[in-house]
N, CA, C and O atoms as CSV, one atom per row, in Angstrom:
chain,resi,resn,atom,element,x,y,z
A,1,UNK,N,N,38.920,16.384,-23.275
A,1,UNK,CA,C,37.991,16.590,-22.193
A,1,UNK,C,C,36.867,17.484,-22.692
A,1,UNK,O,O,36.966,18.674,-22.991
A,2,UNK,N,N,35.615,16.603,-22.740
A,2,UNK,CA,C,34.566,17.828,-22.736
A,2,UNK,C,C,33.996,18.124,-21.583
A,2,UNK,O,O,33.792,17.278,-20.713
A,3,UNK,N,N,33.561,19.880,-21.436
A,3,UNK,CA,C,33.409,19.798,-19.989
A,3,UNK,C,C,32.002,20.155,-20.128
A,3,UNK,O,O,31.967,20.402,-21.334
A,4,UNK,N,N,30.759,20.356,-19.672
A,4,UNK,CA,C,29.694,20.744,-19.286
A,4,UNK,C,C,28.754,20.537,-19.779
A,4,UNK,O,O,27.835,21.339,-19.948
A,5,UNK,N,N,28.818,18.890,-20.264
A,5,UNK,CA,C,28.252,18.346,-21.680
A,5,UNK,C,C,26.780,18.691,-21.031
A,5,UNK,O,O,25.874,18.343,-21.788
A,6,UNK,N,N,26.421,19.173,-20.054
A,6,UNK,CA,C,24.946,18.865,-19.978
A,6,UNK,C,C,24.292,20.059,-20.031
A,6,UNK,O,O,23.184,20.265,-19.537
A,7,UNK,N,N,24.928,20.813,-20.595
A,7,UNK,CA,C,24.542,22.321,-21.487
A,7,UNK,C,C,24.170,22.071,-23.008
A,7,UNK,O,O,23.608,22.946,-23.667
A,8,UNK,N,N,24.432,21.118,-23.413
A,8,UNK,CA,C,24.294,20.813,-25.041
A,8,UNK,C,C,23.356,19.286,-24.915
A,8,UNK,O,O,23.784,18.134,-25.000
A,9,UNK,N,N,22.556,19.559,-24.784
A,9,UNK,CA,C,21.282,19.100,-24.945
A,9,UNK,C,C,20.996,18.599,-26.454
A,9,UNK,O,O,20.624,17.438,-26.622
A,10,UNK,N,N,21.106,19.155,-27.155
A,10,UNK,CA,C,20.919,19.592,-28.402
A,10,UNK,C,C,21.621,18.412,-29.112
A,10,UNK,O,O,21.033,17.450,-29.605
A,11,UNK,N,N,23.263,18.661,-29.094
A,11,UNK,CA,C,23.934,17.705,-29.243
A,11,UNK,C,C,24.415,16.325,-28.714
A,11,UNK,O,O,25.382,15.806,-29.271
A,12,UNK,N,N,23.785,15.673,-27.639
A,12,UNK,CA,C,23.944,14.650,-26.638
A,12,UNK,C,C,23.222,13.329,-28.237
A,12,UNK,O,O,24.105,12.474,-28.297
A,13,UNK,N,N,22.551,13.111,-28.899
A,13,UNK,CA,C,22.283,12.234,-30.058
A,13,UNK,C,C,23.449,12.276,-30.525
A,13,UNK,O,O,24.127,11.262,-30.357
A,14,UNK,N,N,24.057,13.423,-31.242
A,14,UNK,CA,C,25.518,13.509,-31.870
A,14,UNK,C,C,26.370,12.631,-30.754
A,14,UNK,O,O,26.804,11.504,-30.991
A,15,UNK,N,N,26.499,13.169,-29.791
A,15,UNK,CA,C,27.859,12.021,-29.050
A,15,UNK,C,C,27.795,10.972,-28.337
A,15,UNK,O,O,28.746,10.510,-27.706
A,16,UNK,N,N,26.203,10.316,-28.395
A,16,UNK,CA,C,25.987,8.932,-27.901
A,16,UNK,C,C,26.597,8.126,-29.300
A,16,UNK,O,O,27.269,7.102,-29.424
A,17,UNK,N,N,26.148,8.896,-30.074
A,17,UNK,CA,C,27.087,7.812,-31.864
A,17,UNK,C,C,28.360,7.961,-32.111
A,17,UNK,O,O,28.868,7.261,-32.986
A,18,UNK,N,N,29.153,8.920,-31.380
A,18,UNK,CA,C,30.508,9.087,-31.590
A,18,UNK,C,C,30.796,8.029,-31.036
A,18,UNK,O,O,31.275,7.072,-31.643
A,19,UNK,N,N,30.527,8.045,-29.699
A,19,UNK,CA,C,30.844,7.274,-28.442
A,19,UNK,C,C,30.464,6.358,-28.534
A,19,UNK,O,O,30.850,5.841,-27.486
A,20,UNK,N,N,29.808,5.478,-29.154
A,20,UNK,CA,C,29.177,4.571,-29.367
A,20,UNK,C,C,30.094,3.470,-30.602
A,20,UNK,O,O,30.403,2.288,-30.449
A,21,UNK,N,N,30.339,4.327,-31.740
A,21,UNK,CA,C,31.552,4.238,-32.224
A,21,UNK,C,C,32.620,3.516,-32.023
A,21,UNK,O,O,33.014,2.527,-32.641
A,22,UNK,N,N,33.142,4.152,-30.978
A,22,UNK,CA,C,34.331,3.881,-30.622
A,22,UNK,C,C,34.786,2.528,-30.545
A,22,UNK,O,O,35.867,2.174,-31.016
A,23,UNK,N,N,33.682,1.470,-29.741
A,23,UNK,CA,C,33.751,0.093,-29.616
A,23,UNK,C,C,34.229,-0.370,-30.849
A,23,UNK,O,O,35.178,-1.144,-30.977
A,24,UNK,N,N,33.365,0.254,-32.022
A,24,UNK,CA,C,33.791,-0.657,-33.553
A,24,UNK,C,C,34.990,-0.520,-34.194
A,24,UNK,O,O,35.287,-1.361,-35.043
A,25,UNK,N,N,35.720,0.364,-33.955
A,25,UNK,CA,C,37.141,0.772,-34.032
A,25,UNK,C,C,38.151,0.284,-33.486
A,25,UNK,O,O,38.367,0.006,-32.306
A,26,UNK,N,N,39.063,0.142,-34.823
A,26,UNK,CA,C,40.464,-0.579,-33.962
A,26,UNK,C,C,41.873,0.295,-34.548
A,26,UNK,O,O,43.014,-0.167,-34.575
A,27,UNK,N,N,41.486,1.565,-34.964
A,27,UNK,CA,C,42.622,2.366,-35.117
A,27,UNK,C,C,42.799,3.019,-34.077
A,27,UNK,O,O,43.890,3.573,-33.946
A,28,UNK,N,N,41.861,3.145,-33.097
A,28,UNK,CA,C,41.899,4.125,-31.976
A,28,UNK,C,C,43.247,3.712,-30.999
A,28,UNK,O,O,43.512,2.552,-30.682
A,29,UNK,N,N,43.661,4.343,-30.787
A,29,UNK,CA,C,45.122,4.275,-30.069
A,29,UNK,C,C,44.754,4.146,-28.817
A,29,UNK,O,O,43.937,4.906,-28.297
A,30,UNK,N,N,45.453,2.938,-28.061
A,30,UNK,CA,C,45.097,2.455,-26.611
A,30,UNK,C,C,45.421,3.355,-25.415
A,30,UNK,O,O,44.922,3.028,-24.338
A,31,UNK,N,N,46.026,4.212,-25.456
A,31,UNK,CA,C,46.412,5.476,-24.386
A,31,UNK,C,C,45.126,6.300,-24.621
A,31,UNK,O,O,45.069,7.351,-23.982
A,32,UNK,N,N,44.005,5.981,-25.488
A,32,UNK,CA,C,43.174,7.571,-25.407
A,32,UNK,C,C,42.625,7.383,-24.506
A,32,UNK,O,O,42.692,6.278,-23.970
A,33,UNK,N,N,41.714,8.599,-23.889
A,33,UNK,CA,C,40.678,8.444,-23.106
A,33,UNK,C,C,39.748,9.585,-23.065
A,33,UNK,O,O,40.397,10.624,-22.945
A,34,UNK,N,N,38.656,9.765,-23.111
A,34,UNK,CA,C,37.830,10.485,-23.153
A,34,UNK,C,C,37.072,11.274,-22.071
A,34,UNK,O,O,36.101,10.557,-21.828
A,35,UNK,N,N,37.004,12.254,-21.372
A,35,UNK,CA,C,36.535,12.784,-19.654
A,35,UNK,C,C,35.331,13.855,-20.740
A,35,UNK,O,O,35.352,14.414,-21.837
A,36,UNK,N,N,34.417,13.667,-19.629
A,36,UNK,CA,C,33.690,14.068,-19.830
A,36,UNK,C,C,32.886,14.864,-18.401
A,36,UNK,O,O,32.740,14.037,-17.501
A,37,UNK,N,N,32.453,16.006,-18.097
A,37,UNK,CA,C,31.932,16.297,-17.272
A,37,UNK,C,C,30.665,16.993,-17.398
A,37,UNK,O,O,30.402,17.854,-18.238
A,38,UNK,N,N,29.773,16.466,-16.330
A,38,UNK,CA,C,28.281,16.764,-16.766
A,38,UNK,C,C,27.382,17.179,-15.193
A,38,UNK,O,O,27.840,16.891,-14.087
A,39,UNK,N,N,26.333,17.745,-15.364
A,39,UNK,CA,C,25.717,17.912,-13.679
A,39,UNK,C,C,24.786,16.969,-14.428
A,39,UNK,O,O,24.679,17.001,-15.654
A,40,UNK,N,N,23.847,15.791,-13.325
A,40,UNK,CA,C,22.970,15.057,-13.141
A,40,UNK,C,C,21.952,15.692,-14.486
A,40,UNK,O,O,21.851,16.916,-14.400
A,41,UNK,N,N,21.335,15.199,-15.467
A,41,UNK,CA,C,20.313,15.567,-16.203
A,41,UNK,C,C,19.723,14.368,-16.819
A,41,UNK,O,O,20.472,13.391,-16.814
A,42,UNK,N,N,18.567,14.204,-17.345
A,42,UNK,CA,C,17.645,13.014,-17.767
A,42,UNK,C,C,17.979,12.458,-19.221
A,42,UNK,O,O,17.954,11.309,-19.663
A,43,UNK,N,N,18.398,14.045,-19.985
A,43,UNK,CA,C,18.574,13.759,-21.212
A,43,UNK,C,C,20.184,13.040,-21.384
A,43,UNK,O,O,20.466,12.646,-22.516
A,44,UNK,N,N,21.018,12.903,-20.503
A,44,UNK,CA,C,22.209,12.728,-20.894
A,44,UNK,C,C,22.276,10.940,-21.452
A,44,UNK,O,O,21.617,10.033,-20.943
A,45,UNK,N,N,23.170,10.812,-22.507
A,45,UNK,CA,C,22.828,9.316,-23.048
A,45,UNK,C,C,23.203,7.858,-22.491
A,45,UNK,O,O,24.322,7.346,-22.462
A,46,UNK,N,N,22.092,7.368,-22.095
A,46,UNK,CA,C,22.681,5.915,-21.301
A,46,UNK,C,C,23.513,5.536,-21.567
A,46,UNK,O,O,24.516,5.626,-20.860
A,47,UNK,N,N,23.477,4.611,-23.328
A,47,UNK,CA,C,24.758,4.003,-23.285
A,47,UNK,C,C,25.891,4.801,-23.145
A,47,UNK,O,O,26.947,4.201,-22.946
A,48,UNK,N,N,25.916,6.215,-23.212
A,48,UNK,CA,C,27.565,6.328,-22.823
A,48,UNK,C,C,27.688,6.243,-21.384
A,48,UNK,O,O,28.769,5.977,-20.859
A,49,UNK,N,N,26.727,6.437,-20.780
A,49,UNK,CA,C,26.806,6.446,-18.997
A,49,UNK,C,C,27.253,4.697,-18.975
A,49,UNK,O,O,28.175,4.347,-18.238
A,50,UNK,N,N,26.569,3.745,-19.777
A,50,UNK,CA,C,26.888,2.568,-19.239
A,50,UNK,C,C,28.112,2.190,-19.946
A,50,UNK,O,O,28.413,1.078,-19.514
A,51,UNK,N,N,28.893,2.534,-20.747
A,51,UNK,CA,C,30.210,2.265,-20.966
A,51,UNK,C,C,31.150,2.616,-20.596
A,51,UNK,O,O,32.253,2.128,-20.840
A,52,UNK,N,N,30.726,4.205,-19.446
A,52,UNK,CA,C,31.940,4.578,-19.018
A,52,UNK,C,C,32.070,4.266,-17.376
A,52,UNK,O,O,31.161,3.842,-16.663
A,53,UNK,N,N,33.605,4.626,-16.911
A,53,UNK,CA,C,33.266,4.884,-15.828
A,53,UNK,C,C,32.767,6.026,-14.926
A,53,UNK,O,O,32.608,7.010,-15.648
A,54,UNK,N,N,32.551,6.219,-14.044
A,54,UNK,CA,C,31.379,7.254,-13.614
A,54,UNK,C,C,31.978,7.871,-11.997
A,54,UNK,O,O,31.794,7.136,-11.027
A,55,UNK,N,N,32.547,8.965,-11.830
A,55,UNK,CA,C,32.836,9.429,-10.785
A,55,UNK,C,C,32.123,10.433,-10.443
A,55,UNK,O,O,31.771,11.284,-11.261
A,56,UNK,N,N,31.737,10.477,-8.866
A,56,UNK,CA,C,31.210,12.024,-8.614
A,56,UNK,C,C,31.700,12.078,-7.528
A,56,UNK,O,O,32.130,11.259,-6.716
A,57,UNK,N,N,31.511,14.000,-7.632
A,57,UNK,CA,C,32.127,14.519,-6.505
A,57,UNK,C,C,31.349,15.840,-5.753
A,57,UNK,O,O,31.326,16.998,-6.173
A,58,UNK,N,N,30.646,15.242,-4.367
A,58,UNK,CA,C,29.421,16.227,-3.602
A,58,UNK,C,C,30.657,16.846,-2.937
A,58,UNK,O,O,31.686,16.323,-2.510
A,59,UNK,N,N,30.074,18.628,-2.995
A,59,UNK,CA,C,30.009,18.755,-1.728
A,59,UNK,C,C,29.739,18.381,-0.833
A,59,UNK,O,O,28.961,17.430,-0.914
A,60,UNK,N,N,30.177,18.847,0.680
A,60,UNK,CA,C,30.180,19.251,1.804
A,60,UNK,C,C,28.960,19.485,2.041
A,60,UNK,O,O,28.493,20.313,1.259
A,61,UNK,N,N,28.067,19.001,2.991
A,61,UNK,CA,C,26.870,19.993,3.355
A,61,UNK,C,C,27.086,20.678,4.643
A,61,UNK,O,O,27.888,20.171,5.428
A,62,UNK,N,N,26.488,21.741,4.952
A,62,UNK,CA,C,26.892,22.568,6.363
A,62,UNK,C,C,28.226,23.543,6.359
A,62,UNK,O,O,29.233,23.250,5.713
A,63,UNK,N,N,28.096,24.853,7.237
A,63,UNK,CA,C,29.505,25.200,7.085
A,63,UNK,C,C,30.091,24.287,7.709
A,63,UNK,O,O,30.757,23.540,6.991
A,64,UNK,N,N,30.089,23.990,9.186
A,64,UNK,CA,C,31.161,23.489,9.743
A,64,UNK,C,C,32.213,22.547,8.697
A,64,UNK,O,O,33.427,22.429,8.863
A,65,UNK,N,N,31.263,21.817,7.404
A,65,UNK,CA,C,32.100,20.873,6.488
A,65,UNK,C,C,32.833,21.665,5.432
A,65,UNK,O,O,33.814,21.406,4.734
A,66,UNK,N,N,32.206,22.494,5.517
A,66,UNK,CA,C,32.815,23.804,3.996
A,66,UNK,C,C,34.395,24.038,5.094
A,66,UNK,O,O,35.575,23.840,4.806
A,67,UNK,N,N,33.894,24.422,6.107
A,67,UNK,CA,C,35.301,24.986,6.715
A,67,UNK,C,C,36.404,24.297,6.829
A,67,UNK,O,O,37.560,24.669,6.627
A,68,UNK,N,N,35.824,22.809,7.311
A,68,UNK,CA,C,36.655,22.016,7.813
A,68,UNK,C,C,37.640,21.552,6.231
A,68,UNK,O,O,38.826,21.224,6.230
A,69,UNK,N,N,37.071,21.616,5.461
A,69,UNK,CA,C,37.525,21.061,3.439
A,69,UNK,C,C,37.946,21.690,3.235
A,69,UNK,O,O,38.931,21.446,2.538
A,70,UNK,N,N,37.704,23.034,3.574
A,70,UNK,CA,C,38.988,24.526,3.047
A,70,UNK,C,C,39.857,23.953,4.252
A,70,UNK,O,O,40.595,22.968,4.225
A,71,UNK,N,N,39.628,24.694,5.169
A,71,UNK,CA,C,41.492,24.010,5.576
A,71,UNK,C,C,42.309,22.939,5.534
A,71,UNK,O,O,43.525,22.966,5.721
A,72,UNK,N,N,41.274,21.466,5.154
A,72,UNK,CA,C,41.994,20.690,4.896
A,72,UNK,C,C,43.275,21.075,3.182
A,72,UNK,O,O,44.119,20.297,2.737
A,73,UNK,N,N,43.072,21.896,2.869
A,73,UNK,CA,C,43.862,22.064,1.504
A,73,UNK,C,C,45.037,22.436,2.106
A,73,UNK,O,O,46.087,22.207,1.506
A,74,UNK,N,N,45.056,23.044,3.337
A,74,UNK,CA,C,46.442,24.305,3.728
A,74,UNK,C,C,47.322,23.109,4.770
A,74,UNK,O,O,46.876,22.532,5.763
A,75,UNK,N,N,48.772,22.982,4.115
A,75,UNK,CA,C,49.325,21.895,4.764
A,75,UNK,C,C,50.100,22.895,5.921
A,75,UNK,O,O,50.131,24.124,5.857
A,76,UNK,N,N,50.699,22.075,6.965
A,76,UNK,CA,C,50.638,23.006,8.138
A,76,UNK,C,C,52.001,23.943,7.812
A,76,UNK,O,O,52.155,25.029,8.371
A,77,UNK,N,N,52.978,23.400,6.839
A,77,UNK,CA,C,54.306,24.109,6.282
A,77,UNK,C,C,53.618,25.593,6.262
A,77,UNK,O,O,53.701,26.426,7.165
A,78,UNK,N,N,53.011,25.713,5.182
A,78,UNK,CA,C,52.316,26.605,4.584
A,78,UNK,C,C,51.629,27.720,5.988
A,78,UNK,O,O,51.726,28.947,5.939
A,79,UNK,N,N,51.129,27.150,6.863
A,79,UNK,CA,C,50.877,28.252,8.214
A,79,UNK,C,C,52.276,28.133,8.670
A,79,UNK,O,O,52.754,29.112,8.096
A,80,UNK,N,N,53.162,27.644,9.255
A,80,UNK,CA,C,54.334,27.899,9.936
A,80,UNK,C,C,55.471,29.078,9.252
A,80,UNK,O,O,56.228,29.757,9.946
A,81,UNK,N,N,55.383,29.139,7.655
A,81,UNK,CA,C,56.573,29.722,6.755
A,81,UNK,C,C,56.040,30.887,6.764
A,81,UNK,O,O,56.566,31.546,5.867
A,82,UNK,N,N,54.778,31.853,7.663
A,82,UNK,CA,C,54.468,33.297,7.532
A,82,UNK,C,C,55.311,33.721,8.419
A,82,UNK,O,O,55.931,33.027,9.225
A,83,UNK,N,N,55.350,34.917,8.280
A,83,UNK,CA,C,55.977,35.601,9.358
A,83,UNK,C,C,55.311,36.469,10.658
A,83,UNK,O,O,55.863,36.916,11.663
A,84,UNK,N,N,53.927,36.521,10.229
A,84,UNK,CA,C,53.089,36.448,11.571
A,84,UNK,C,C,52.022,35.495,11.137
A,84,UNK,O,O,51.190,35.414,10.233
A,85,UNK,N,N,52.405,34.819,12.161
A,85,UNK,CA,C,51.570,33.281,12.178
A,85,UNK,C,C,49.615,33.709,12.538
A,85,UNK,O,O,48.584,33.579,11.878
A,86,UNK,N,N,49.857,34.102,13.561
A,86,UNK,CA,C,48.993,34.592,14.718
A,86,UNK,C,C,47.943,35.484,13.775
A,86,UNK,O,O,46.799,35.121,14.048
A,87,UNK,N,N,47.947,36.444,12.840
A,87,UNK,CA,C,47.464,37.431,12.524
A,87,UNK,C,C,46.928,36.513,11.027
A,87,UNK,O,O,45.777,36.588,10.595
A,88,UNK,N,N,48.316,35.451,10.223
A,88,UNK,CA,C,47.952,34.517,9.104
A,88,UNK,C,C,46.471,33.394,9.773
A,88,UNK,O,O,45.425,33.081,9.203
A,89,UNK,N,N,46.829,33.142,10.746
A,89,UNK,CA,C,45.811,32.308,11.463
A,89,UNK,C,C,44.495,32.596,10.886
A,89,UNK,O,O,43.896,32.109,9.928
A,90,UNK,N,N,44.129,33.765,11.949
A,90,UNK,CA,C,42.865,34.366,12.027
A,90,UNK,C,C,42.177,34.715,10.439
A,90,UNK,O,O,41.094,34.304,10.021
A,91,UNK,N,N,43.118,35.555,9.753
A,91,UNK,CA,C,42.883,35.475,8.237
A,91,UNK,C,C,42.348,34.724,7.443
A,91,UNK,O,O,41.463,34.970,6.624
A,92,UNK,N,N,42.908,33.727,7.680
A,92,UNK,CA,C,42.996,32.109,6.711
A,92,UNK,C,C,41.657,31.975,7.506
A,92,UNK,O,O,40.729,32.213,6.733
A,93,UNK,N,N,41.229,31.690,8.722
A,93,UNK,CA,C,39.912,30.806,9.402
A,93,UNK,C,C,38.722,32.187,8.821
A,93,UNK,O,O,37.891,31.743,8.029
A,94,UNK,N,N,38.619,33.240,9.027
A,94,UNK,CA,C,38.106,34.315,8.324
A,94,UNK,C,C,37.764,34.161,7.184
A,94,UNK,O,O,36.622,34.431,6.813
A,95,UNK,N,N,38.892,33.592,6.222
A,95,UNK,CA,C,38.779,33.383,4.387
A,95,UNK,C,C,37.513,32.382,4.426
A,95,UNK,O,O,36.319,32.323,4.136
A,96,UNK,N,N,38.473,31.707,4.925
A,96,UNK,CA,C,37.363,29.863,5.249
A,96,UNK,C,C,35.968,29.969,5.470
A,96,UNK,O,O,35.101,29.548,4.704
A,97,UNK,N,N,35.815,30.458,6.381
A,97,UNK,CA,C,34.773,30.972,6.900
A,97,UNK,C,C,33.368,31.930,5.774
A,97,UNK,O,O,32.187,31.722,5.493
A,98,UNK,N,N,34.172,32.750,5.520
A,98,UNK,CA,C,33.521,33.205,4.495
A,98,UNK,C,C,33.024,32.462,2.829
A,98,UNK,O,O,32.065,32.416,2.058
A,99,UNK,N,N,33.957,32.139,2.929
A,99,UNK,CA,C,34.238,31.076,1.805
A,99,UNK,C,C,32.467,29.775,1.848
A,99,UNK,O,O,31.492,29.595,1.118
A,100,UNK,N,N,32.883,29.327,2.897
A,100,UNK,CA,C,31.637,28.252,3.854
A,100,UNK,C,C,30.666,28.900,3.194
A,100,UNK,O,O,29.986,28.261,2.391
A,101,UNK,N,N,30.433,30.218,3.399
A,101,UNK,CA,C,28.845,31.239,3.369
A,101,UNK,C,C,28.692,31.246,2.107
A,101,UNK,O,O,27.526,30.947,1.848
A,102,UNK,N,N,29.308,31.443,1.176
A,102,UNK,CA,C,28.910,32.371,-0.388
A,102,UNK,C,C,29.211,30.839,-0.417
A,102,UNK,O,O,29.188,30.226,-1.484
């Protein structure tokens, strides 16, 4: 996994030919796979964008969606197994909440 390839600018020529590569190769072992993670940039190299597959993942816009995505993580076990529920409540929507802002 490389992660933040779109900090290395510099090197993105170097790994459109690695990657590029790869097609001509037949030692490469069929379990590999290559992840790569990048934010949106101009310089990043087509053909590897067009050989791979391509996932993204937006935020939320608005708190109400920040809030509502943080608590979706907390399964309801997880609020019931405190021992003050009532006081864990308020906390947790508080965290969330804050969380939303920054």
């Amino acid at each position: 996994m490389l992660q933040n390839c779109h900090l290395f600018e510099s090197w993105m020529p170097e790994m459109e030919k690695i990657v590029s590569g790869f097609e001509e190769k037949t030692d490469i072992h069929e379990d590999f796979r290559l992840y790569l993670t990048s934010m949106p940039v101009k310089y990043f190299p087509i053909p590897v964008l067009q050989i791979g597959v391509k996932i993204t993942n937006e935020p939320p816009k608005g708190i109400k969606s920040n809030i509502i995505r943080s608590l979706n993580t907390i399964s309801n076990e997880k609020l019931q197994d405190c021992e003050k529920p009532v006081e864990w409540r308020k906390l947790l929507i508080s965290l969330c909440f804050f969380h939303s802002i920054v």
